[in-house]
C-alpha positions, 0 to 999 in steps of 0.5 A: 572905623567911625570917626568923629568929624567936627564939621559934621558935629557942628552942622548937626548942633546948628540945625537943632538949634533952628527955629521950629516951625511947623505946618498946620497939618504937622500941628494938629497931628502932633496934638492928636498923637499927645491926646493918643499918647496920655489917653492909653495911660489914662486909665492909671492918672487921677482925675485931676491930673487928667483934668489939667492935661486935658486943659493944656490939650484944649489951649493948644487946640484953640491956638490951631484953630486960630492960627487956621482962621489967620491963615483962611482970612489971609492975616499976616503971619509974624515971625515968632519973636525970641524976646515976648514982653507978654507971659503967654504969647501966641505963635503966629509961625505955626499956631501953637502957644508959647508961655513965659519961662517964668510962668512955665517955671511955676506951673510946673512946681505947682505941679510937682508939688501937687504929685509930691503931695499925692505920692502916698497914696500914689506909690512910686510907680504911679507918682512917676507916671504922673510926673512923665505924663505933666513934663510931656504936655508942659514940653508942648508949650516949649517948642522953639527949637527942632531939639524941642520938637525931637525931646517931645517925640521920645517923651511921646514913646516913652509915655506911650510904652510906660501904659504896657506896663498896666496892660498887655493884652491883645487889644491894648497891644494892637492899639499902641501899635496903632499908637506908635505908627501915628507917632512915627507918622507925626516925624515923617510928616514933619520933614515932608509937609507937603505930603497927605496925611493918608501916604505918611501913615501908610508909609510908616505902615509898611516900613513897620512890617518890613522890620517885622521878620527881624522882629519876630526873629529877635523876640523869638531866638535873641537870648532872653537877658533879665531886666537891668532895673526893677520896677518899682511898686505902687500900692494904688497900682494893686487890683484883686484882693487885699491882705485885709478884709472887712465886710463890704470890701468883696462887694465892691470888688465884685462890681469889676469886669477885670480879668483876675487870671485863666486856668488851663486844665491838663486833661481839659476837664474842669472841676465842677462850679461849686468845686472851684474855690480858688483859695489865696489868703487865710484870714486868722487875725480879727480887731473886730473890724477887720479880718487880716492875715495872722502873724505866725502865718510864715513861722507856724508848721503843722508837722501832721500835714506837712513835710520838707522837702530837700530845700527846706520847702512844706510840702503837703501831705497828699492823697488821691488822684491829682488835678494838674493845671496852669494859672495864668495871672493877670498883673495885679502887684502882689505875689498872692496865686489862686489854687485848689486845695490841697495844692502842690506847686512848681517853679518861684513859689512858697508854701504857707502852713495855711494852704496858700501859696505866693510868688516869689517875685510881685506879679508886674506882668502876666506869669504863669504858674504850674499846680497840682490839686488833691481835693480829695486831701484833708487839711489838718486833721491835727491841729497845734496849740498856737493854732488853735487859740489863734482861732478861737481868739475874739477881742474883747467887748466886740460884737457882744450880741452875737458873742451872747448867740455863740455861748447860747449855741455852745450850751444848747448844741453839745455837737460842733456840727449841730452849731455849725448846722443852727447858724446857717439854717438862721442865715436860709430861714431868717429874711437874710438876703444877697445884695452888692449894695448892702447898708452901712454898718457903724464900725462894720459891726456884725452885731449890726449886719446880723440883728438889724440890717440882714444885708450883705455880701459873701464877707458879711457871711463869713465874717459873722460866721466865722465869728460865731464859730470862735465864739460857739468854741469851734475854731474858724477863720476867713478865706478869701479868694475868688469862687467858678469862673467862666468857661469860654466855649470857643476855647472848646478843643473837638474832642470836647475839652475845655480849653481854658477857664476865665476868673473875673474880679466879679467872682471874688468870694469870702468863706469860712473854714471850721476845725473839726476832730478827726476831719481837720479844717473843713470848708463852709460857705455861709453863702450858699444858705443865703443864694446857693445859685451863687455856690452852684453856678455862680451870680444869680440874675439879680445880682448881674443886673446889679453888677452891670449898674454898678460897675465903673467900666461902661465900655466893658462888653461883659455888660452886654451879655444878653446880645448874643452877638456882642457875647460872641465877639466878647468870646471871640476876643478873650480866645484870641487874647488867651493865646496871645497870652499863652505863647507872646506874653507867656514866652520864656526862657525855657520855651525859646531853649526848647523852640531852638534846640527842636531847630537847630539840636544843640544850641549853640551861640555862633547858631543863634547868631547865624539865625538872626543874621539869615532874618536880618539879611531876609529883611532886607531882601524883602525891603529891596524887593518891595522897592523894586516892585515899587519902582516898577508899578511907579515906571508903569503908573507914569508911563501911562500918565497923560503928560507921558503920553504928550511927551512920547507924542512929541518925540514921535513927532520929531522923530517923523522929522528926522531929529531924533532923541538919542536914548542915552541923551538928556532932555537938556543936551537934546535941546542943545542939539536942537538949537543949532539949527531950530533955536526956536524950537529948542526953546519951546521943547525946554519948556515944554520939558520943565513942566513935564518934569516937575509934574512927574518929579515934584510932590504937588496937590491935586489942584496944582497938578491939574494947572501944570498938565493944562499948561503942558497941553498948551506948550504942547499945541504951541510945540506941535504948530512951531515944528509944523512951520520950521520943519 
């Protein structure tokens, strides 16, 4: 039974309350460790944030190298005082820079009030993140006391681990890894500062994969609890597609390289490109702006095309073989998944009357979700009232030229599909071209994109289309979604089936969707009449070198496609993260119930307990093994060092004399001996016995080793000619 012990509480209070003083090398690497810390989770700070982080980071940086050049030049070093007369004062104690309460006071509120100010257009989650990150570079400035140095330790993880939250893939994975070890290296080094640099990390290193058996076993058989907080939403975090479409918003979607999601095929055949039209959201409602999800879009039930099932879920009316598959989705915070339509679903999701289906939960972390698809299913052949004046709806006095077309199509193309025909042999004939970069449209007026500028991307296309459908009386709407995907050849099992299909953010597609009697919604892509190499096989060559030139991710190696080597190892890492994906990130409750019940049948509690204690004891068997191997290469390394080998030799020669050491003697009570009868002697042997323990006991520098073995060289020549004359 423990036991509070107030001595103890007390020892412990004192020593967190010493000053803190740091040795250059801890220093400098507790600075790298901050800069290592903030820059994984960069990638979610504004750029002012970043900019007054990295301003603190630079003033401690300038601090260390002051302090080095005092320490070179022989400066005095003062103690740091506890009373500063000055608002900055510079720590002569181990280099770093301590602020005036006062000032660190104000600096922080002018900060948090820079947060507050941007919380916003930040969210939440962001605003906190921005917030951790300001406290742990100001707690920099503080370090006065040991309890100072810990609290900024934690700060660090905490910070460090918080960037798991945008990303988990395997490369990321493996570099807060590395992150964490620098971390941990950074409070060894601290009590052992005369240790290099290079030992703490490899010690830290293997302390990490000695605790990597129960680890593993943890993650594998501890039973998964769900979390005890939510983590709040931020609307800046949101990446992917928008619940409101105008018409460059895909275009500039498009300029990213950031994987959307992957799609593992059942059979491993995947459907043909321009059968890929992963659908997510249905765009009914038009302002003459912007295109948005209508309101009716959870209430409206086509009873034609669906049915309920027993827990009141639709469920579509389907025909034909079905394609069976996974998505796997990259976190994005929004609850929209991708399908092909008609789609049927398993698990946490619903079903909309349109065709799409959401989460139940906000996609915070990568999930993966089970469909069904009948592309050969027809979508609505009924059509209800309240859904068709939705989408013949036009807000008025909005895009009146092109309004003045669709009439015109109406009058002169009694055929809906003659109208539909006459649009998209306007957009293949009528100098229409493709671009990422398309001009600026006055109150993204189509009226302008179609008559003058005849510049666009996939929105612009559909956007017009669809309003000169409505317009021509042919019920339409905007979906949007993403269109191909790229398949990764090295994901190619040996009976030749695709393994899995990656969908970058560059793919996101718009199209349209028309009603027609007795087909139901059918699917057009104003696009392919403007580059059908975009409908057929994806961006054209143009477009890709516009993509690279535009993208905001330079280190990214999808710009560098056209090296075959950085292609391959570009492959070669989505193949490794795929599977780190699929069984690490992926691993569930379901998964860790069959993986026990396979190895141990029926599963048990007092069984998963036994489980984890045979990993915990096989830890540390493995720690004590390691130990001793340890301890026998280092018997082994001193037994062969050179001031070994010149006490063996000293021995040797008094054991030639008749004295001899006893083995179970120590060097002090051998030197005892001595002195009864060769004082003289005695006192050189106990010299030459210090120096030899301090040289194979003590943590020196390689400068300070090779002076103690000189000196041990001497008193050995001494030792030899002393026992020469007395013996």
């Amino acid at each position: 039974m423990l036991k509070f012990s107030p001595i103890a509480a007390s020892k412990a209070k004192k020593s967190a309350a010493k000053p803190l003083v740091l040795a250059n090398s801890t220093a400098w690497l507790l600075l790298v460790s901050q800069c290592v810390n903030v820059l994984a989770i960069a990638g979610e700070l504004r750029f002012w944030m970043i900019a007054i982080l990295a301003m603190c980071f630079g003033w401690q940086a300038v601090a260390l190298l002051k302090y080095r050049a005092n320490f070179r030049a022989n400066k005095p070093k003062a103690q740091t005082s506890t009373k500063r007369r000055s608002l900055i004062n510079y720590q002569e104690d181990n280099g770093l820079i301590l602020i005036s309460p006062l000032l660190l006071t104000l600096f922080a509120v002018l900060g948090c009030v820079a947060i507050f100010s941007s919380a916003s257009s930040l969210g939440l989650l962001l605003s906190m993140v921005h917030l951790l990150c300001f406290s742990y570079v100001l707690k920099g400035f503080e370090l006065t006391k040991r309890k100072d140095f810990y609290q900024l330790f934690l700060l660090g993880l905490f910070v460090l681990i918080s960037a798991l939250i945008f990303k988990q893939g395997i490369v990321f994975s493996l570099l807060v890894i590395l992150a964490i070890v620098l971390n941990l290296s950074v409070i060894v080094h601290y009590f052992s500062p005369s240790n290099k640099v290079a030992n703490v990390f490899k010690l830290v290193s293997v302390l990490l994969l000695q605790s990597s058996i129960l680890a593993i076993a943890l993650f594998l058989f501890f039973p998964r609890l769900s979390p005890f907080w939510q983590v709040p939403i931020a609307k800046s975090a949101q990446t992917g597609l928008s619940d409101i479409v105008q018409p460059g918003d895909i275009a500039n979607l498009a300029r990213s390289n950031t994987l959307a999601f992957r799609v593992e095929f059942a059979d491993g055949q995947v459907p043909e490109y321009s059968q890929r039209y992963w659908r997510a959201m249905v765009m009914e409602d038009y302002d003459g702006q912007k295109w948005q999800i209508a309101k009716s879009h959870n209430t409206q039930v086509m009873a034609s095309s669906f049915e309920l099932t027993g827990n009141k879920q639709l469920k579509p009316i389907t025909q034909g073989d079905g394609l069976d598959y996974r998505v796997i989705v990259e976190p994005n915070f929004q609850q929209w998944l991708y399908v092909l339509a008609v789609a049927t679903a398993q698990g946490e999701v619903s079903l909309f009357p349109d065709y799409t289906i959401q989460s139940k939960k906000v996609i915070s972390q990568t999930m993966a979700f089970k469909f069904t698809s009948y592309l050969n299913s027809p979508l609505d052949k009924v059509l209800s009232e309240q859904s068709r004046q939705i989408n013949l709806a036009l807000p008025e006095q909005s895009n009146p030229r092109l309004y003045q077309l669709g009439q015109q199509l109406l009058s002169q193309y009694s055929n809906p599909q003659d109208r539909i025909n006459a649009v998209l042999n306007s957009f293949s004939q009528d100098m229409f071209y493709y671009t990422l970069q398309p001009p600026l449209l006055s109150n993204n007026s189509l009226d302008q994109f179609y008559f003058d500028t005849k510049a666009g991307f996939c929105g612009h296309y559909a956007s017009s289309f669809t309003f000169l459908m409505r317009a021509a009386g042919i019920p339409a709407r905007v979906v949007t979604g993403y269109l191909g995907g790229e398949v990764n050849d090295l994901a190619t099992t040996g009976d030749g089936q695709i393994g899995h299909l990656n969908v970058y953010q560059y793919d996101a597609h718009a199209w349209a969707e028309v009603w027609l009697e007795g087909i139901g919604w059918q699917r057009v892509d104003p696009t392919g009449a403007v580059d059908p190499s975009r409908v057929d096989s994806g961006l054209s060559s143009q477009l890709i070198e516009q993509q690279a030139a535009l993208t905001s991710d330079l280190f990214s190696l999808s710009n560098y496609k056209q090296f075959d080597w950085l292609n391959s190892l570009r492959l070669t890492i989505d193949a490794l993260d795929y599977q780190w994906t699929k069984w690490v990130l992926g691993y569930s409750t379901e998964q860790q119930y069959n993986l026990l019940k396979k190895l141990v049948g029926q599963v048990l509690p007092w069984k998963i307990g036994l489980i984890i204690c045979i990993a915990l004891i096989s830890s540390m068997a493995l720690i004590l093994f390691i130990f001793k191997v340890k301890s026998h290469l280092a018997s082994r390394r001193s037994n062969s060092s050179p001031s070994y080998k010149l006490y063996q030799t000293v021995l040797f020669a008094l054991a030639k004399k008749g004295i001899v050491k006893a083995p179970y003697s120590t060097a002090g009570e051998f030197a005892l001996e001595l002195r009864e009868n060769y004082p003289e002697l005695a006192i050189a042997f106990t010299r030459f016995n210090q120096s030899f323990e301090k040289l194979s006991y003590q943590q020196l520098s390689a400068s300070e080793q090779q002076q103690l073995l000189k000196l041990m060289r001497s008193q050995h020549r001494q030792f030899m000619q002393l026992l020469a004359k007395e013996v």
